[in-house]
Structure formats: C-alpha cells, structure tokens
C-alpha positions in Angstrom: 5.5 -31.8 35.7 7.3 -28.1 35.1 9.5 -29.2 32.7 6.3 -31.2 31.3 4.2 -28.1 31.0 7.2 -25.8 29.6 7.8 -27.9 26.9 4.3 -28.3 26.0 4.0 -24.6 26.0 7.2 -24.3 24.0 5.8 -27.5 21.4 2.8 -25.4 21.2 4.3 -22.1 20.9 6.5 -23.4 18.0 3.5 -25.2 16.3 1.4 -22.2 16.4 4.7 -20.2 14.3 4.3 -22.5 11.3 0.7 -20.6 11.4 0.3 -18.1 9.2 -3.3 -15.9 8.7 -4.4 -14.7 5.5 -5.6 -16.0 2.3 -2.8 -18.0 0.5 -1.9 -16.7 -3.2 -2.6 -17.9 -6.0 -3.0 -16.2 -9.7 -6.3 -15.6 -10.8 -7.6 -16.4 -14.3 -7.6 -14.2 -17.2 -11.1 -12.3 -17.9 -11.4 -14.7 -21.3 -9.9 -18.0 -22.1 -7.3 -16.9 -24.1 -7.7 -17.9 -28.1 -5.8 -20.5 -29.8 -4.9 -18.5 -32.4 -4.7 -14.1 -33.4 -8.1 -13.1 -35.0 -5.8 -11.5 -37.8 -3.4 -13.5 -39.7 -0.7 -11.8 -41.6 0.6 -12.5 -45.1 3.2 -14.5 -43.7 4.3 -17.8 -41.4 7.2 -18.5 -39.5 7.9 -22.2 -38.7 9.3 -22.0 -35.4 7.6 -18.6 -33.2 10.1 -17.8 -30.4 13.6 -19.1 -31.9 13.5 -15.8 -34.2 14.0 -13.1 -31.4 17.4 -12.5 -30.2 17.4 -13.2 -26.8 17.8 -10.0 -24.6 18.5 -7.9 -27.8 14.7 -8.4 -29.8 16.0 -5.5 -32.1 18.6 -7.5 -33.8 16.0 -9.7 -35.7 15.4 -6.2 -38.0 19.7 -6.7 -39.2 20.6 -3.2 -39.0 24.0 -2.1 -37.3 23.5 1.2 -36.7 20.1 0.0 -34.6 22.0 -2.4 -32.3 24.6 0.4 -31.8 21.9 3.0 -30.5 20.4 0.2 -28.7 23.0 -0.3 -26.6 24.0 3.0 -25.8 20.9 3.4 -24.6 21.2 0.7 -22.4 24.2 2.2 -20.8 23.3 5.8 -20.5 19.2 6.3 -20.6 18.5 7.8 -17.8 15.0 7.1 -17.3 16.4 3.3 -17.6 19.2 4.0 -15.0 16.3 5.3 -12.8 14.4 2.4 -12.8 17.4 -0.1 -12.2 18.1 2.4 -8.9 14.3 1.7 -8.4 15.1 -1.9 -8.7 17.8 -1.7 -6.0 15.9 0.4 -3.7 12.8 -2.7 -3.5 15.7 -5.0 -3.3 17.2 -3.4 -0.2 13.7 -2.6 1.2 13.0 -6.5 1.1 16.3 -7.1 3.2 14.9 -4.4 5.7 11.6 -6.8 5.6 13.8 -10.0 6.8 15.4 -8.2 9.5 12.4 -8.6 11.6 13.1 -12.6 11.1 15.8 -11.7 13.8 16.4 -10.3 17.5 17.0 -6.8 17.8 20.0 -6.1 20.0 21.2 -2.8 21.0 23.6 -0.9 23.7 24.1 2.6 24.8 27.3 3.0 27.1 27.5 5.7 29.3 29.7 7.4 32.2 29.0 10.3 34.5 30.3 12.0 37.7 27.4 13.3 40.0 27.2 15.3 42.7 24.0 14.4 45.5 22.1 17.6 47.5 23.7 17.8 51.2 19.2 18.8 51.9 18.1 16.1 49.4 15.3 14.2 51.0 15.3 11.3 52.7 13.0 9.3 51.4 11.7 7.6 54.2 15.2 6.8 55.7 15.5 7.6 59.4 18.0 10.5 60.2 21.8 9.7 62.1 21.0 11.7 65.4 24.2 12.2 67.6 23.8 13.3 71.2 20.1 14.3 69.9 21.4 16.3 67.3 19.7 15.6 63.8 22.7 15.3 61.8 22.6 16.9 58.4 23.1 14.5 55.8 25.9 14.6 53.8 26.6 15.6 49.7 28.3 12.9 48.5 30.1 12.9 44.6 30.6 9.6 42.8 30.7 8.2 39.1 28.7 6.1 37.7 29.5 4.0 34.8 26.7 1.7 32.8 26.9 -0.2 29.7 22.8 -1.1 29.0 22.1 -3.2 26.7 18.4 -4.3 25.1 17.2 -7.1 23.1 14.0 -7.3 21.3 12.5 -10.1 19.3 8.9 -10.5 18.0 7.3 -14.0 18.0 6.5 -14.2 14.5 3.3 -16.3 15.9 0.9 -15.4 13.4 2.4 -14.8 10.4 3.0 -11.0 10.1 6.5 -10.5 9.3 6.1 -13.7 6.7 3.5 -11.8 5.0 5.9 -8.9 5.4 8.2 -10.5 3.8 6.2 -11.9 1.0 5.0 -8.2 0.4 8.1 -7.2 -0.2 9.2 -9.9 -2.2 6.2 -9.2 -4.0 7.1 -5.7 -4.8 11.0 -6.6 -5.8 9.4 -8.9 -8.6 7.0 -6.3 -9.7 9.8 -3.7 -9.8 11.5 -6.0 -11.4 9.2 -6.4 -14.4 8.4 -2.7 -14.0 12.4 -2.2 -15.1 12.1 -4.7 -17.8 8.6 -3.0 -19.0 10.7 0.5 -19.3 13.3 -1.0 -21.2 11.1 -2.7 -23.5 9.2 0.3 -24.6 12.7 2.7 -24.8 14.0 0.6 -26.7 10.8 0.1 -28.8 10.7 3.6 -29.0 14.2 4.3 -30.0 13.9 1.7 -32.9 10.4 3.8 -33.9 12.3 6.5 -34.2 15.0 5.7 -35.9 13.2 4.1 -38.8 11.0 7.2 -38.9 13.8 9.2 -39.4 15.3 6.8 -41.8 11.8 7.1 -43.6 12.5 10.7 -44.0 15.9 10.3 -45.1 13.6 8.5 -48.0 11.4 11.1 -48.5 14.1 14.0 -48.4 15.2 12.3 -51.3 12.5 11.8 -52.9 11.4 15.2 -53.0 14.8 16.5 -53.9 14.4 14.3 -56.7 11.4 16.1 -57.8 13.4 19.3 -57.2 15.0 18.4 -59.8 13.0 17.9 -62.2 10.5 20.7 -61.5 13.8 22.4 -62.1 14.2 21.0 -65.6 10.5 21.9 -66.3 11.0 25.1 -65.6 13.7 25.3 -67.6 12.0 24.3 -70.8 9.0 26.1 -70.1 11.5 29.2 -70.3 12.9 28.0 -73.3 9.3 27.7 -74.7 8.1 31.0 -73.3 11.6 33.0 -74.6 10.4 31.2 -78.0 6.9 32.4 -77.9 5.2 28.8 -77.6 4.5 28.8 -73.8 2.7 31.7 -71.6 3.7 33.7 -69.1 1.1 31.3 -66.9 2.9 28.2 -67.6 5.8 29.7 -66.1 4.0 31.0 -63.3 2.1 27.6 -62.8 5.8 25.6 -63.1 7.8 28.2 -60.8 5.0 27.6 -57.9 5.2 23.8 -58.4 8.6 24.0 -57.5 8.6 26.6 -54.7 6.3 24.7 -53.3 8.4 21.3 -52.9 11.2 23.3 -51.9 9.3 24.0 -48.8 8.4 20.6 -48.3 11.8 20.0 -48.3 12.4 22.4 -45.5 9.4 20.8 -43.3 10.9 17.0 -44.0 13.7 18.2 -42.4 12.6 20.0 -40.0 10.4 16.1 -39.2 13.6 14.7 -39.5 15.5 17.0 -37.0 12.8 16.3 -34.3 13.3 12.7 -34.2 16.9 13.3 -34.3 16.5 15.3 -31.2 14.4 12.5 -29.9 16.6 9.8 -30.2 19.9 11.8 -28.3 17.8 12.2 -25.6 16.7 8.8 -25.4 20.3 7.8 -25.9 21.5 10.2 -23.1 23.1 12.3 -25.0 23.0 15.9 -25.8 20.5 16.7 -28.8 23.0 20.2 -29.8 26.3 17.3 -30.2 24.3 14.7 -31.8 23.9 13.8 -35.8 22.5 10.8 -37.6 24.5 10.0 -41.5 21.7 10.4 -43.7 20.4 7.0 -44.9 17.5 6.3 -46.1 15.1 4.1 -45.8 15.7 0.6 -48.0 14.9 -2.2 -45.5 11.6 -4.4 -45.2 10.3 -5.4 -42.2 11.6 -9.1 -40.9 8.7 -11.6 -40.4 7.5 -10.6 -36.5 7.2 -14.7 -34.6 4.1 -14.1 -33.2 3.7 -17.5 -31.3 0.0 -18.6 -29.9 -2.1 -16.3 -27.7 -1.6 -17.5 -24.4 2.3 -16.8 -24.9 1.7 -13.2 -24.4 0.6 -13.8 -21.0 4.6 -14.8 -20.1 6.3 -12.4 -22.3 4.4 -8.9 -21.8 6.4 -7.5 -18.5 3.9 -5.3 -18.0 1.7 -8.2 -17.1 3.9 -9.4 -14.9 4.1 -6.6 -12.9 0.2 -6.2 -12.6 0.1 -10.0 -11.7 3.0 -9.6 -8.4 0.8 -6.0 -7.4 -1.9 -8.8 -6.7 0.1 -11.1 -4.8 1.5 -7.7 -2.8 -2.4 -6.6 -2.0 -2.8 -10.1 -1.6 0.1 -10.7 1.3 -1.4 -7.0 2.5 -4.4 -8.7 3.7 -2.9 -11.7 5.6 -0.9 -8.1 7.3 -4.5 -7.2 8.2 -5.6 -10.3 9.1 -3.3 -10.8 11.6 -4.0 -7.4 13.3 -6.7 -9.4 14.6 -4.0 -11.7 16.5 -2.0 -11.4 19.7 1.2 -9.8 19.2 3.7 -11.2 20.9 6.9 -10.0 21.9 10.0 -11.1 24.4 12.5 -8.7 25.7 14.4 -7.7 28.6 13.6 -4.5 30.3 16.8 -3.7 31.3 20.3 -5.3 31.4 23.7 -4.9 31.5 26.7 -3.6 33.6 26.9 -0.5 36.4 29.4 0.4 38.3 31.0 3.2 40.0 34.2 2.5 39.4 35.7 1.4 36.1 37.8 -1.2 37.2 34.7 -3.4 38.5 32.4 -2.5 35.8 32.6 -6.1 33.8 32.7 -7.7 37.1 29.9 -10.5 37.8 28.4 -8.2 40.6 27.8 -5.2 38.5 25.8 -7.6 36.0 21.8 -6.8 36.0 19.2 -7.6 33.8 15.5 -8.5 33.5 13.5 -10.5 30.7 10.0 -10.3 29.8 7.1 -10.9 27.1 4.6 -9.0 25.8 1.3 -10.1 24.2 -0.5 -7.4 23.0 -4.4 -8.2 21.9 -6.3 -6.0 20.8 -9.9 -6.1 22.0 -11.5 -3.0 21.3 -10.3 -0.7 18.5 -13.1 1.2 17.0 -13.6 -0.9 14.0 -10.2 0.1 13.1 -9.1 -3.8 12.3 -11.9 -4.1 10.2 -11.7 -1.1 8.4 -8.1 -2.2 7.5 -9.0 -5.6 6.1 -11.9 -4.1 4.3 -10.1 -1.6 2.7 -7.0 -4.5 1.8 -9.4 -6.7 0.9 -10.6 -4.0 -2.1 -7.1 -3.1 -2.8 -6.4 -6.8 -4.0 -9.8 -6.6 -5.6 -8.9 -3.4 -7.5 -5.8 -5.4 -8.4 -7.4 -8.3 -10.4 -9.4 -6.0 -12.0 -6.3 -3.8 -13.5 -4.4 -7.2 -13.8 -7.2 -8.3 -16.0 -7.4 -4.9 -17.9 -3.5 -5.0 -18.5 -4.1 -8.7 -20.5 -7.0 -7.2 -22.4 -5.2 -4.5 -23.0 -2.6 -6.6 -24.2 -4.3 -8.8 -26.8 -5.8 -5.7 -28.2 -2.3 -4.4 -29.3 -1.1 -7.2 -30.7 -4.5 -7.4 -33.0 -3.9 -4.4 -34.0 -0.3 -5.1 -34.8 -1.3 -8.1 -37.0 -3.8 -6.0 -38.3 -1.8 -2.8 -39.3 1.4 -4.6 -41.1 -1.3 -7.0 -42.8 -3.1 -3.8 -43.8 0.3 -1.6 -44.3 1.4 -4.8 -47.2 -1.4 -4.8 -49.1 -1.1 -1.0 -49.6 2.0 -0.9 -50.2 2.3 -3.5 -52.8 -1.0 -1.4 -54.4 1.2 1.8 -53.5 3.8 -0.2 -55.5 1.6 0.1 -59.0 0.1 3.6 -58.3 3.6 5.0 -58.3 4.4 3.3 -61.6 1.3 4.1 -63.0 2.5 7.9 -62.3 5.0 8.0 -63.6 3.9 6.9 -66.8 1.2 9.4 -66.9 4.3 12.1 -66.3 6.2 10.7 -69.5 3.0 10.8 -71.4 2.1 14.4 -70.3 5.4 15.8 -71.0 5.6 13.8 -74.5 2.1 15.7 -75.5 3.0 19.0 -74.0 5.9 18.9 -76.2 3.9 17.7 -79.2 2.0 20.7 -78.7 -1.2 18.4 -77.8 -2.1 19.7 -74.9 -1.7 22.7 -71.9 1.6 22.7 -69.6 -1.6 22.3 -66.6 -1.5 18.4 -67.3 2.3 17.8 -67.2 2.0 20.5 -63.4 -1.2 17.6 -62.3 1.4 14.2 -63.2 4.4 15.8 -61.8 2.1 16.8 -58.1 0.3 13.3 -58.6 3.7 11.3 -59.1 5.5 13.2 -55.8 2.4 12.3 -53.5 2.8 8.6 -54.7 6.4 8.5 -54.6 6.3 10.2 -50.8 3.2 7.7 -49.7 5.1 4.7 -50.7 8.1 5.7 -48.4 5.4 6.5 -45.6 3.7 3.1 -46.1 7.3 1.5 -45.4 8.1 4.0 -42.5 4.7 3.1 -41.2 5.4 -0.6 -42.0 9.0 -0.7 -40.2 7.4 1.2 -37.3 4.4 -1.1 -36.6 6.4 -4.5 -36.7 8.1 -2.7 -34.1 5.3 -1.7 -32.0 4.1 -5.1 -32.6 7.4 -7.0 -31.2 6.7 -4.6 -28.0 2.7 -5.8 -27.8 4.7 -9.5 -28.0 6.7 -8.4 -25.0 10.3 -8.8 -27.3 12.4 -11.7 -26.3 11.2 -10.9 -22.2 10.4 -14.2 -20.2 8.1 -14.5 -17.2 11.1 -16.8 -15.7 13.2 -13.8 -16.0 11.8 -12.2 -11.8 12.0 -15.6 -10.6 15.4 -15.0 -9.2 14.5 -11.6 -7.4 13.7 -12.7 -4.0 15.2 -12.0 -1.1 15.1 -14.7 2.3 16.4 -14.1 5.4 20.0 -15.3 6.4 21.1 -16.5 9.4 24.2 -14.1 8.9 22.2 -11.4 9.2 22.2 -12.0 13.1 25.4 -10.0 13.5 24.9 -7.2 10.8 23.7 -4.1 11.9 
C-alpha cells in the first residue's frame, strides 16, 4: 500500500508538470482584412512579384556596382548594425540562462579550519567531571575540522513557470532577432537613399556648371555688344548677376553633396575626413519595384515581426503571473556532504551527512499583490496588440505612399521631360532675337534662369524617383522572410546538466 500511494503521488506529481497556467498564444488578427490588391497602381507590372529581389542583398535589383560595394561594407563595419547583432547574442545567451532552471542546481563550498575551544566555555547542560569533590575545570581542547558541503536545488516545474520562462525568452530572441534584421533593412535603405541623392547632385553640379558656361559666353557677347555701343551698361549688369548667381549655387550643390558624403562614411564605418565618392552623376532609372499582394507585407516587414513576438513575450508574461497564484514547489537537501577532523577519514562512509527536503510555498495572503501583477501583464499584452496593429497600419500606409510617389514622380518627369525641351527652345529663340536686334537682353536673362530651373528639376524628379523606389523596397520589407527567426530558439539540453 506505500509503494501504492508513492507512485500515485509520483503519477500525479508528473501529470500535474505537463500543466502549464496561462493563456496559450496565438497571433491575433490584423485591425482590417488586409486588401487584395494596393489602392495605387503604378505605371508598370511585373509578372512574377518576389522572384525580382535578390535574396539577402534587395539592393542589387537597382544594377549598380558601386551600391553593392558600399552595401557591403556596411555590413561589415556599421556599427549601429554590429550593436544590434551583440544585442542579438545577448537575448540568445539570456534564453540559455532561461533553460537552466529546467535543471538541478548543484553547488559545493570546501572548507578547512583549526579551532581552538574556551577552557570556561559553558557546558551546556553537560554535568561537570568532579574528582574527590573537586569540580574539575574543563579542558581547551584544539582540533581541525575539515568539511566539503555540498547543496542541490531543483524547482518542480509543476505549474508551468519556468516553461513560460522559457517561452518569454524565446520570445524576445525572435523579436531581437527581427529587431537586427529591421536595423539592417533601413541602414541599408538609407545608405542606398543617400547615395543616389548624392549621385543626383553629381547631376545637378553638372548641370549648373553647364549653365556656367554659357552665362559665361553671354557675358561675353554682351561685352562685345556693349564695347561696340549696341548693348547697355544694364545688360551687362543684368548678365554678370545671372552668372554670379549660379556660381553660388554651385557652391551650395556641393556643399548638399558633401553632406551626404559625410553621411554615407559614417554609415559605412568609416571616417568622414578619409572618405571621397568619384563624381558620377546620376543616369540610372529606377528598376520596376515587385510589389506582390497586400497580405505579403505582413511576412516581409521585420518590423512587424518583432511587434508580433513582443505579444507572444507579454503574452507568456501573464502565464508568469498566473502561476504566482500556484504552489511553488521546491526539493533540496538542507545540508550534505563530508566532515571530518582529520583529512585522511574525510571521504570516509562515516563522515558522510546529509538531509533532503521539499518546499511548497503557497501564497495565501499577499495584499493583492498577485492580482495586481496579472492585471498589469494582462494590459501589457493588451498594449502589445494594439502597437502590433499600429505597426501593420503603419505599414500599408508606406507602401501607398510608395506606389503613389513613383506613380506621381513618372508622370512629372516625363512632363518635366517636355518643359526642359520646351526651354530650351525658348533660349535659342531669345538669343536669335536679341541678336537680331528684336528685342531687350531681359528675355534671353528670363530663358537662360527658366531653362536652369527645368534642367535642375528634372534631375531632382529622378533623385526623388531613385530615392522613393528605395524607400518603397524598405515599406516591402526588401527580400526579408518571416521564416527567417524561426530558427532562433533556444531548448534546454540535457548536457547542460554538467555545465556550470
């Protein structure tokens, strides 16, 4: 009947283990349905969505060598991006710490010392050696004791808290783990910005030195004209301010253009005072950006990600509370191991000692304290839908307004396209009359201003072009996967037993 009643209590003991309190996890639903299709189409189509990103390297689909080169440099030597792969390995070691409570705790502290007992120490209740009626004194006595203790400690994962431990910390690895991906995405988002900026300035450098140079030439001839008696005094005037003036916008596109230079060394590690760009400008067109169906954004933003595993962390955070509510059960041995005063006999069997015992700690009154904890978890993951929501809103809205910026930033441009043309005609036609004498040297100054805005908005338009099909491959997520976190978990091992 003993061994009847210990292994029910054992059968039970071990039932009750596969227990675990708390609300299981599951991913709730978007705010909306997501759309079959982007509100905003854009003046192009690509057969087959997801097949056109590189995978692991989405900046490759835009062709440009000197890109992929920065890109990975930076991957090497950002150090924001170094800080969050240490921020990786950090969550990944704190989710090993997490496991180690799957195991019992064992520990030893050896000692020796040589003591000296009080000849007058107290009795303690011991009756005094009396000789011929003499109380005899008692005698200091000097001896070593040696002990090697030992303690073991294991918690009866019962109720489920170190699982939900666990699954916290799993929980966070993942979301560090998309947090890493989300920070590389957007530096190298960024660095692919900036470099076509600054390759749009290398465009409009050029285009301004251009109309240096003929500003030059008109100034020239209106010299001529004015050493010959058939142009003012203002027409000089009016012609030597058109072209001061564009040799300071030289000096402030530049100046643009040494900004973004600064801003791509330090995003590629690198010292901004060491670091040039070759001057190239801006020729290329922006690639055709696969934008797949709605609902794919939801497994290829990181960001999302992350905000999705914070809710299944608040969400394994109130199983933690919930099971405050729950005995807490732990077995160990009080004390144990080997004393002796003499070395030689310290392993021996009659120097052995040792006691074993279990806790089970309920709580029963506690102030509200429990409660207060759940309630407060129970918001947390609460608060946590709500910003997981937020991030997927937040998400479709950027990649509407990707669609809708390059479908806008194309039709411009191809207007743009005939405005500049259209300019410069009306320069050839004012210069061809101020030379026929038809009309003032005022209308040449207006074409020549008019055909330098155009010429300089056009390379904008494609700066601002390049730029937004990037931004719009990072509101896609690039060529990230959901799948790609799946693999950052961390279980316990039964070699972890005899690791420290």
């Amino acid at each position: 009947m003993k061994r009847f009643a210990i292994l029910t209590a054992v059968g039970s003991l071990i039932f009750a283990a596969a227990c675990t309190v708390g609300p299981r996890y599951s991913r709730p639903a978007a705010p909306t349905p997501a759309p079959d299709a982007w509100k905003t189409q854009p003046p192009w189509h690509q057969a087959a969505p997801k097949d056109a990103i590189p995978k692991g390297a989405w900046w490759q689909v835009y062709s440009d060598p000197t890109l992929d080169d920065y890109e990975q440099q930076l991957l090497k030597a950002n150090q924001s991006l170094l800080a969050a792969r240490d921020r990786l390995d950090q969550a990944r070691s704190l989710a090993r710490v997490a496991t180690a409570d799957f195991f019992p705790q064992l520990s030893a502290d050896p000692s020796a010392t040589r003591e000296r007992g009080s000849g007058n120490r107290p009795l303690n209740g011991e009756s005094p050696t009396i000789i011929n009626g003499v109380v005899q004194p008692v005698p200091p006595y000097t001896q070593n004791v040696f002990t090697i203790p030992f303690s073991i400690n294991y918690e009866a994962d019962v109720f489920g808290r170190v699982r939900r431990n666990v699954e916290a910390a799993n929980a966070t690895l993942q979301s560090t783990a998309a947090d890493l991906q989300n920070a590389q995405l957007v530096l190298t988002a960024e660095l692919a910005a900036d470099y076509f900026s600054l390759r749009e300035l290398d465009a409009e450098y050029r285009v301004v030195q251009e109309s240096v140079g003929y500003e030059r030439k008109g100034l020239d001839l209106v010299n001529q004209r004015h050493s010959g008696g058939i142009a003012s005094g203002l027409e000089v005037a009016q012609q030597a301010t058109v072209l001061d003036s564009s040799i300071a916008q030289l000096s402030l596109v530049q100046q643009s253009r040494e900004q973004y230079e600064h801003a791509i060394a330090a995003l590629l590690g690198r010292s901004a005072s060491s670091f040039t760009i070759p001057v190239l400008p801006l020729t290329a067109t922006p690639p055709p950006v696969p934008l797949g169906v709605p609902s794919d954004v939801l497994e290829r933003r990181p960001d999302i990600a992350s905000a999705e595993r914070q809710m299944a962390y608040e969400n394994a955070e109130v199983g933690l509370a919930r099971s405050a509510f729950y005995p807490h059960i732990e077995i160990s041995n009080t004390g144990g191991g080997w004393q002796s005063t003499a070395i030689t006999n310290l392993l021996n069997a009659p120097s052995l000692f040792w006691s074993i015992g279990a806790d089970a700690l309920q709580p029963i009154l506690q102030g509200g304290r429990n409660r207060a904890n759940l309630a407060a978890a129970r918001s947390a993951y609460d608060q946590s839908v709500a910003n997981y929501r937020q991030t997927v809103l937040t998400a479709f809205q950027q990649v509407e307004d990707g669609i809708s910026n390059l479908a806008t930033l194309s039709q411009a441009l191809s207007t743009q396209g005939t405005a500049v043309d259209d300019a410069r005609r009306a320069l050839a036609i004012a210069n061809d009359r101020y030379v026929g004498g038809v009309t003032n040297y005022l209308d040449v100054i207006t074409a020549q201003t008019t055909l330098l805005s155009n010429e300089r908005l056009q390379t904008q338009l494609l700066g601002q072009q390049m730029v937004s099909s990037v931004y719009l491959v990072k509101a896609l997520g690039g060529s990230w996967e959901a799948n790609a976190i799946n693999n950052e978990v961390v279980h316990p091992q039964a070699g972890q037993i005899l690791r420290q």
